[in-house]
Every structure is written in structure tokens, then in C-alpha cells.
C-alpha positions as CSV (number, residue, x, y, z in Angstrom):
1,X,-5.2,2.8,-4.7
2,X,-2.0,1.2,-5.5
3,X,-3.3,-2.3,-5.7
4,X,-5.8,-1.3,-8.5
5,X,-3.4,0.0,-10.5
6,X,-0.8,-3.3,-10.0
7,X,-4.2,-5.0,-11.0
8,X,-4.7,-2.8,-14.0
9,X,-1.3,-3.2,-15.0
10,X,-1.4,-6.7,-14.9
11,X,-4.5,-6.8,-17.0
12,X,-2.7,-4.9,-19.9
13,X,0.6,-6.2,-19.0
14,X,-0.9,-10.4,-19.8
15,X,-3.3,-9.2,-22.4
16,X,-0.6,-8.5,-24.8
17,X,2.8,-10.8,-23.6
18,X,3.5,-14.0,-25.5
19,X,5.2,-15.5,-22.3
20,X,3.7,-13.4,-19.4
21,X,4.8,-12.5,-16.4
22,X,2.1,-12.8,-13.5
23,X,-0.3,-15.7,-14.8
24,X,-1.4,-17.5,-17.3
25,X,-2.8,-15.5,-20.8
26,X,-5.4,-12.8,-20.1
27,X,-7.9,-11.5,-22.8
28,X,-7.8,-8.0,-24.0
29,X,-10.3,-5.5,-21.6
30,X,-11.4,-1.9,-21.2
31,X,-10.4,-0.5,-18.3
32,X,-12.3,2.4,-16.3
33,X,-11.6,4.0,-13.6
34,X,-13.7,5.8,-10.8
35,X,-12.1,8.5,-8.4
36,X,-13.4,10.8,-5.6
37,X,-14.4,13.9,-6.8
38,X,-12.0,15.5,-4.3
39,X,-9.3,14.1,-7.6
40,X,-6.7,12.7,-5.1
41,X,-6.6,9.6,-7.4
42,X,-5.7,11.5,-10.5
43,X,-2.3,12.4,-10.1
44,X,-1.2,8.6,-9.0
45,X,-2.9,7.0,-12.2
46,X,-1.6,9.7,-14.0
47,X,2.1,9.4,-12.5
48,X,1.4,5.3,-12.8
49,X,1.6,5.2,-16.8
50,X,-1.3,2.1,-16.2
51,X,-3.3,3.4,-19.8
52,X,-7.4,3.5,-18.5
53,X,-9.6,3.8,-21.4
54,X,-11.9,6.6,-19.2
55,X,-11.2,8.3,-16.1
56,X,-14.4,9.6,-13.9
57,X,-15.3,10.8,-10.8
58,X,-18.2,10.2,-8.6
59,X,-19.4,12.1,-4.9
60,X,-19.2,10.1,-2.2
61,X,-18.4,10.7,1.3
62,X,-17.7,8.9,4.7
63,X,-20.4,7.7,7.3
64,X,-18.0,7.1,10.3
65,X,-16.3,8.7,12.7
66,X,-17.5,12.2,11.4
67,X,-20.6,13.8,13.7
68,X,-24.1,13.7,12.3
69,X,-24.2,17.3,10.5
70,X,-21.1,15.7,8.1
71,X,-23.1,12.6,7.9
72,X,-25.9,13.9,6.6
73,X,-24.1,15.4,4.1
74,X,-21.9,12.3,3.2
75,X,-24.9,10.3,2.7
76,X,-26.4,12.7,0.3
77,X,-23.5,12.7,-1.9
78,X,-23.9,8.8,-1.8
79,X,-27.4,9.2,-3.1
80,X,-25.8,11.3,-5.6
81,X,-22.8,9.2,-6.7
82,X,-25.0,6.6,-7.1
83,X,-26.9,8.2,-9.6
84,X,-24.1,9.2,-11.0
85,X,-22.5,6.0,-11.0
86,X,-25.5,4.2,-12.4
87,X,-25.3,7.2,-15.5
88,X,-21.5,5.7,-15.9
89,X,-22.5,2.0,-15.9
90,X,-25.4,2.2,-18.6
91,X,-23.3,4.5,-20.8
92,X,-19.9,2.3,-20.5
93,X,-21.9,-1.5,-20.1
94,X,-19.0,-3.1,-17.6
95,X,-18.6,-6.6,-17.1
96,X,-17.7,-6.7,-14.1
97,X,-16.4,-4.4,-11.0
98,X,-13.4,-4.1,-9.0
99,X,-13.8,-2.3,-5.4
100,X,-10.5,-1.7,-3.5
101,X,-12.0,-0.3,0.2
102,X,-12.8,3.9,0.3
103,X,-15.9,5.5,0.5
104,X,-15.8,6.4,-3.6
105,X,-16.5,2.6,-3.9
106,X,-19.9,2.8,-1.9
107,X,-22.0,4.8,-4.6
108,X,-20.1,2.8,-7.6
109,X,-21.3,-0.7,-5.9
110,X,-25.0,0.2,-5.4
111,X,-24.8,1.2,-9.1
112,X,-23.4,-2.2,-10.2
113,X,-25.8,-4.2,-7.6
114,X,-29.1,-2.2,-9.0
115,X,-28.1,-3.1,-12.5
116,X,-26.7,-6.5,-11.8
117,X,-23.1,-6.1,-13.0
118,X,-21.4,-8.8,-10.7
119,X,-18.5,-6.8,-8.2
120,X,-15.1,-8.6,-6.8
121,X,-13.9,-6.8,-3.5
122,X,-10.2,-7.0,-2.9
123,X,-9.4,-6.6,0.5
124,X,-5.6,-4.9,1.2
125,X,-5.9,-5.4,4.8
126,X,-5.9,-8.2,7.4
127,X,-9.5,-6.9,9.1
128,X,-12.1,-5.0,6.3
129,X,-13.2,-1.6,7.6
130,X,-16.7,-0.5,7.4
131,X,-16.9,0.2,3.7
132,X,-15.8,-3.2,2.8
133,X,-17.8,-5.0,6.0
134,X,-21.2,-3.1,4.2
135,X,-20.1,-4.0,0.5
136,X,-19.4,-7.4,1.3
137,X,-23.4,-8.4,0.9
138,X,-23.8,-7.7,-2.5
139,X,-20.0,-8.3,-3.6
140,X,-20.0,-12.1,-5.4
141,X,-16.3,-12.8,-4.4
142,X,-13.6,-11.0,-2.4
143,X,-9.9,-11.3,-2.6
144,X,-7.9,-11.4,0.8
145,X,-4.6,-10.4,1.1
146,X,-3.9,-13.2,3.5
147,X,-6.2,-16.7,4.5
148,X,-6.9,-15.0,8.1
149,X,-9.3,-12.9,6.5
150,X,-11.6,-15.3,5.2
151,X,-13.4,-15.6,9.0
152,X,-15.3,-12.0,8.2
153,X,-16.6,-13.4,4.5
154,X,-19.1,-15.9,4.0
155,X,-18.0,-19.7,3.0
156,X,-16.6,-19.8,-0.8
157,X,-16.7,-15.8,-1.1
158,X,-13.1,-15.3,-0.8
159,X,-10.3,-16.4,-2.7
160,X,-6.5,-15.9,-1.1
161,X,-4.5,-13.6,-3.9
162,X,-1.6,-11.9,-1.8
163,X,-1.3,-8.5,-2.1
164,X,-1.4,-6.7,-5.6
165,X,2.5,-5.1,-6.3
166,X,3.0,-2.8,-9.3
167,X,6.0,-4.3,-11.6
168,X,8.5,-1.7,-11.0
169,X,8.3,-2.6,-7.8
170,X,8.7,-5.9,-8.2
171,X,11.3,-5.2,-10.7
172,X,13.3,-3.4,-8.1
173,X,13.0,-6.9,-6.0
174,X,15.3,-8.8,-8.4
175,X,18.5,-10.3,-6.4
176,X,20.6,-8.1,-8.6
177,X,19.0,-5.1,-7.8
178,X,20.5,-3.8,-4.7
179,X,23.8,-2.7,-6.0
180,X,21.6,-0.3,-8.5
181,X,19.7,0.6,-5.9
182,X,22.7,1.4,-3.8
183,X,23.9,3.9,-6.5
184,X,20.9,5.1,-7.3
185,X,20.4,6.9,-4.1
186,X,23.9,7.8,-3.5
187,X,24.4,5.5,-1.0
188,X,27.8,3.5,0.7
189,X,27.9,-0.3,0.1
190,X,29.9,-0.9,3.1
191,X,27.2,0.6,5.4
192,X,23.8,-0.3,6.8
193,X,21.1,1.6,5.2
194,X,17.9,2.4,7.5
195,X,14.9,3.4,5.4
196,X,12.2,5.5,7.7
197,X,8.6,5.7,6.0
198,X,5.3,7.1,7.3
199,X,3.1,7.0,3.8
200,X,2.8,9.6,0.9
201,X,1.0,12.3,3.8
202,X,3.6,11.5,6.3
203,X,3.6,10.3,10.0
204,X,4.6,13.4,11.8
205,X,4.8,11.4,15.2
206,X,7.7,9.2,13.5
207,X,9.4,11.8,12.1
208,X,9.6,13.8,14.7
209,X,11.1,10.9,16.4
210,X,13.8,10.5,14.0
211,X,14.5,13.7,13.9
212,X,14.8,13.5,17.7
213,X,17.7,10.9,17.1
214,X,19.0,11.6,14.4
215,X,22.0,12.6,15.6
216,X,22.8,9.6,17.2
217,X,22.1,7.5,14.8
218,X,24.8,9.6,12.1
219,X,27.2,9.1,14.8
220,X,27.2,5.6,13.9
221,X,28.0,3.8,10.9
222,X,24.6,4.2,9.4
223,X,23.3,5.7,6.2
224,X,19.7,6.9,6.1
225,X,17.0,7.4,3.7
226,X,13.8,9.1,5.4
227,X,10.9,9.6,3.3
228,X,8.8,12.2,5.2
229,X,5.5,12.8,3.4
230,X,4.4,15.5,1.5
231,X,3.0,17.3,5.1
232,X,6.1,17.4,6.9
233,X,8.4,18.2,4.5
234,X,8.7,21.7,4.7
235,X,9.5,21.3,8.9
236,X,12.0,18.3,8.3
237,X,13.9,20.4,5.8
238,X,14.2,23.6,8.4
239,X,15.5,21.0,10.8
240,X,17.8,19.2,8.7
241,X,19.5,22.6,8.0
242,X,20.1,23.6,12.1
243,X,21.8,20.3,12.6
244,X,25.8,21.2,13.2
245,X,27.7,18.1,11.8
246,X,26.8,18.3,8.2
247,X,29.6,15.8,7.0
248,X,27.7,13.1,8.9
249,X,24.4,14.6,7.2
250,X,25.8,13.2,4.3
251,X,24.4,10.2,4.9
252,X,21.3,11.2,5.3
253,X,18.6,11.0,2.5
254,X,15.7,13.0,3.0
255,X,12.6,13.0,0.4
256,X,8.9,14.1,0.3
257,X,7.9,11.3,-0.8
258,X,9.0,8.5,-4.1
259,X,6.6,7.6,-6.3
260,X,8.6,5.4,-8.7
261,X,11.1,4.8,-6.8
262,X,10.1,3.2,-3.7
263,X,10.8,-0.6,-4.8
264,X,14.5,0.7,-5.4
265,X,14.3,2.4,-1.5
266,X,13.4,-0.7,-0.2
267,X,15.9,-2.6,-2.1
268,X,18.6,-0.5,-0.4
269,X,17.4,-0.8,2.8
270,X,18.5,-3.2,5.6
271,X,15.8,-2.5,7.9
272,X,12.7,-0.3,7.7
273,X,10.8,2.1,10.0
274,X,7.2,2.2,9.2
275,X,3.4,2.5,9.3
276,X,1.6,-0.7,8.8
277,X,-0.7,0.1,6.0
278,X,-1.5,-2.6,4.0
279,X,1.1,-2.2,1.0
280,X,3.9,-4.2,4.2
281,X,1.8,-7.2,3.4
282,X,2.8,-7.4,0.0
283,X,5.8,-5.3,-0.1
284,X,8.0,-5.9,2.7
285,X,7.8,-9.6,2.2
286,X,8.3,-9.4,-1.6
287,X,12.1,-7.5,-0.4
288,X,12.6,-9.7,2.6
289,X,13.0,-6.7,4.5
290,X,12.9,-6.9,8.6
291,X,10.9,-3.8,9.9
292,X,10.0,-2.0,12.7
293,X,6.2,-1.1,12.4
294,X,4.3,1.5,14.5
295,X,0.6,1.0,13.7
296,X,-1.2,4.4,13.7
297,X,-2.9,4.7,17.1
298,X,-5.9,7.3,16.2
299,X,-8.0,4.8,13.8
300,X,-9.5,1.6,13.3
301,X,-7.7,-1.0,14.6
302,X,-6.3,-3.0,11.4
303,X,-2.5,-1.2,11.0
304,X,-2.4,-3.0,14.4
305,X,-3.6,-6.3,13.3
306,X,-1.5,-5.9,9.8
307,X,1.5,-5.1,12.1
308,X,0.9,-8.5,14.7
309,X,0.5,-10.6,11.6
310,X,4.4,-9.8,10.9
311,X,5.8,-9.4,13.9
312,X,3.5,-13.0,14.8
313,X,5.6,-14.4,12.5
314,X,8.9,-12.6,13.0
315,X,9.4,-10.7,10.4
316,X,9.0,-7.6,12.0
317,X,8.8,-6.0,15.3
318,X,5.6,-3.8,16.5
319,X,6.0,-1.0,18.5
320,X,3.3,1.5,20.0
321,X,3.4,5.3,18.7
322,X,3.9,6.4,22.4
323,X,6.9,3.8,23.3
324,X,8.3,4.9,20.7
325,X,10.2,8.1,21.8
326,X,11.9,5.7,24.2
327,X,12.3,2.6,22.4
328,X,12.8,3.4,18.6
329,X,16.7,3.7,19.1
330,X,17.9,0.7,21.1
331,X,15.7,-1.2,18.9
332,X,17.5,-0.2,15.5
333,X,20.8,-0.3,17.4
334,X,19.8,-3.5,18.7
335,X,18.8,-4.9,15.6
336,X,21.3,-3.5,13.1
337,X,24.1,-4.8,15.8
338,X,23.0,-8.4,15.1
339,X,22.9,-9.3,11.2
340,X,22.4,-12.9,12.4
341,X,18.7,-11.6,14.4
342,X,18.1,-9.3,10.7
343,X,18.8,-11.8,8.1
344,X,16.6,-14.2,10.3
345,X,13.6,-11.9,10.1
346,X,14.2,-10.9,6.4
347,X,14.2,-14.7,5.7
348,X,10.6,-15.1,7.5
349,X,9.5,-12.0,5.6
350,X,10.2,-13.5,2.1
351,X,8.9,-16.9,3.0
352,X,5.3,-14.9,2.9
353,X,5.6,-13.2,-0.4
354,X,3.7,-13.5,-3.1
355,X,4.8,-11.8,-6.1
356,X,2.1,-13.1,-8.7
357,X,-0.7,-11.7,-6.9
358,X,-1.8,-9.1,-9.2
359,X,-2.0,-11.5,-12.0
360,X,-3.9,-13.8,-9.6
361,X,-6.6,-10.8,-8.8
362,X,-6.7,-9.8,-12.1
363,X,-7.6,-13.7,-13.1
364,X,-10.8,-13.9,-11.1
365,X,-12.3,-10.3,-12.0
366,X,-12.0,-11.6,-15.8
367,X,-13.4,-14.9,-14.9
368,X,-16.3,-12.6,-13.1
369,X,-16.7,-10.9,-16.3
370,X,-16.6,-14.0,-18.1
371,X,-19.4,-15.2,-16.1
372,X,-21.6,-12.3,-16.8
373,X,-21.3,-12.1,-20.9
């Protein structure tokens, strides 16, 4: 989701700068977008300010890991989305399509292959999950986060990009940033700043954990900023009320979740506490931030393989969801208690950023569409 709209930003963004910022000069386009009809996408363009010319929704629904009566189901609202979708592409006459993984994509692309508009895949993660495996036989290029990918693609289909960041993201990754970040969350200079993340839903396993050592960790000098998801919230908030010293709870930040202020959280932060969804390829690196990544256990396999392609390179350290109850707080101690072992693995995670690759996506689906005028 995010790295369409970094992609549609950048689009806009080039198409009207003298000098811009990601690539070289990019024409003026259209811009549509295609949600779920459950309308989860909405409120993040919305919230994005990324301008989309139209704003439509298709059925779709998944095909795996759901039993056969939900199947059924999912694949006809496939058939249906198709139709729909093809309805969208003959009213609208696109150029070309972007597909960024989700079942929402698998109706739009069977549009676009039956009436020949030519699709670019971009690929957030390390390993494509079934969507993107399927959709790779009728995509003509895909864009991989990282040059391990290209072993699931066919030769010359892929192109490396990085991984699409929005600008105030990268904005908030400017060397001069921290002190702003600093204030902007309240937060003391002279103390290490531990950010704890589990996605906009929430990770209630790592939560609970913190919670769990919370204490602990306030006893030290540590300053925390804990964003819980939009699930747990209501639970961490009891909690954070029982706990008995509330000077030390001073220092620690609790939110539902930041939606333009993340590149700013990360800014502040001297270590991170995470998922590994696909947005620490891009994001993590781009702030040369050393994190602790706990890969979700109950899904496909690629937050794990996302997580070892860090930690393979030492800029973070992977951890399993059940060590963790154990392990999560001699690691931070550990780690926080040697700056020389942190700036070390912030330094690998910066040499892997790559903070023009929205520009660089946004290049080849206009080349795409320049290929099918």
C-alpha cells in the first residue's frame, strides 16, 4: 500500500519539479487507483495527500489458507472483479498497470492481460507470496526490492529498484532531523530512545512483551516510544494506567498508531523493536537504524526471510516470537549498553539504502506506458 503511494508521489512529485528530487524528469500522467471493496485503502490515500485522478474499488478475495466454502466464494468475487475491472480499464484507457501484491490486484491483472494493457509488478518483499508467484506470468517486468529476488522471476523480467519510501519519510531522514524529531515527541536528548513497532493492526505478542518489561526497562535510563496498533490500544492504555511509578512513565510514549509521523519516530529512535514487513527493507536502512526484528510466526514464511536478509548482514538481530518472552530484554540491554555494537549495525543498515527508489519504480512503469502508446 505504502509503496504505491511513494510511487504515486513520485510520479506527481518529477512531473512538475524543475530540478527533481528522485530521478531524472517524468511526464505528466493520470493516476487511478484500485482498492478492495472492503475500503481499507481509502483512508491511507486519503490521509496520504498523493492527488489520484479516480478512486475505485473492485471484489476480490483470497484463495489460500481459507477452507474451500470461503474459496469458493473468493474466487467468485474474482470472476466478478474482473469484470468489473475490465468495465474500469475500457472506460479509463490506461497505459499501463502497477500491481503491489494483495488479492485486489488479482481481478485488476486479468483485466489488463485480456485487453493487453502491459502490468509492472513491484515486489515489497524478499520472497513473492502466491498472488505475486500467479501474476508473475502475465506481468512484462517486476521490480524487486532487493537482487535476491530475481531467482523467482524469469531472466530480464526484473529490474532492482529498492524499496518505494514516501518523501516525508525521507524528509524525516535528513542528518539534521533528529533534534526535531527529539522535540517533536517530547523526548530527552541525553537518553537512549527505544522505538517498539508491530504495524498499523498491532502485534499483540510484542506488546504484551513490552508491557511485560516495561518496568524494567523505565528503571533504566531509557525513553520509549511504543506504537501499539490500532487493536491493542484500548488494553495497553488500561495497563499503562495500573503501573505504580508514573514519574518514570514519563518517558514512555505510547500511540495507536502514526501515520505521518513515523519517519520522525524512527529518526528519534536508537534502536527498534519490530515486525519484519517489508517497509524495514527500505525504511530501516534509509535511517541507519539497528533493530531487533521478530518475524510473525503464523504466515508465510517471507517476514522471516526479510528479517535474515538484515540480520545476514548485521544490521539487525532476528529473534523468534516464542524466545522472545526470555530474550527481548538482555538483548536491548545488551545492545543499548554497547554504542560501539549499535553504531556498527546502524552503519551496515545505511550502507543498504536506497532513497531514490520510488523515482526509480516510477521510471520504468512510464517507460511501460511509453512502450504501449
Amino acid at each position: 500500500m505504502y509503496p504505491a503511494l511513494a510511487i504515486a508521489e513520485a510520479i506527481r512529485a518529477n512531473a512538475k519539479a524543475s530540478q527533481p528530487t528522485h530521478t531524472a524528469a517524468l511526464p505528466a500522467a493520470e493516476l487511478f487507483f484500485v482498492g478492495s471493496m472492503d475500503g481499507f485503502e481509502r483512508p491511507l490515500v486519503e490521509a496520504s495527500g498523493v492527488t489520484f485522478d479516480r478512486y475505485d474499488e473492485v471484489r476480490s478475495g483470497p484463495l489460500h489458507g481459507v477452507g474451500l466454502p470461503k474459496a469458493l466464494v473468493s474466487a467468485a468475487q474474482i470472476i466478478a472483479g474482473t469484470a468489473q475491472a475490465v468495465g474500469l480499464i475500457r472506460r479509463y484507457q490506461p497505459k499501463a498497470l502497477l500491481l503491489t501484491g494483495g488479492w485486489v490486484g488479482v481481478p485488476v491483472a486479468l483485466a489488463a492481460w485480456l485487453l493487453r494493457v502491459p502490468a509492472l509488478i513491484f515486489l515489497p518483499d524478499i520472497e513473492p507470496g502466491l498472488t505475486i508467484r500467479v501474476l508473475k506470468t502475465i506481468a512484462q517486468r517486476v521490480a524487486i526490492t532487493v537482487p535476491d529476488s530475481s531467482v523467482y522471476f524469469r531472466d530480464g523480467q526484473t529490474v532492482v529498484t529498492g524499496y518505494p519510501v514516501r518523501q516525508d519519510v525521507q524528509d524525516a531522514a535528513k542528518p539534521d532531523s533528529r533534534a526535531e524529531a527529539l522535540a517533536h515527541f517530547g523526548l530527552d536528548p541525553a537518553l537512549k530512545t527505544l522505538m517498539v513497532f508491530g504495524g498499523s493492526r498491532g502485534a499483540r505478542s510484542i506488546n504484551l512483551a513490552l508491557l511485560d518489561i516495561l518496568p524494567d526497562l523505565l528503571s533504566e535510563d531509557l525513553q520509549i516510544i511504543h506504537v501499539t496498533g490500532t487493536l491493542d490500544w484500548p488494553d495497553v492504555e488500561a495497563r499503562r494506567n495500573t503501573f505504580a511509578d508514573q514519574t518514570a512513565l514519563a518517558r514512555y510514549h505510547a500511540y495507536p498508531y502514526l501515520h505521518n509521523d513515523m519517519g520522525l519516530a524512527l529518526a528519534a529512535a536508537d534502536l527498534v523493536v519490530s515486525r519484519a514487513g517489508a517497509s524495514i527493507l527500505g525504511e530501516f536502512p534509509l535511517f541507519g537504524v539497528p533493530s531487533i526484528l521478530i518475524p510473525y510466526p503464523y504466515a508465510w514464511r517471507y517476514q522471516k526471510v526479510n528479517a535474515d536478509y538484515l540480520a545476514d548482514r548485521d544490521a539487525a538481530i532476528r529473534m523468534d516470537d516464542e524466545r522472545m518472552k526470555d530474550e527481548l530484554l538482555p538483548t536491548i540491554r545488551r545492545l543499548l549498553a554497547d554504542p560501539a555494537r549499535l553504531s556498527q549495525m546502524g552503519h551496515n543498515a545505511a550502507a543498504l539504502a536506497q532513497p531514490a527508489s520510488a523515482g526509480r519504480v516510477a521510471t520504468e512503469l512510464l517507460r511501460l506506458a511509453g512502450e504501449n502508446v
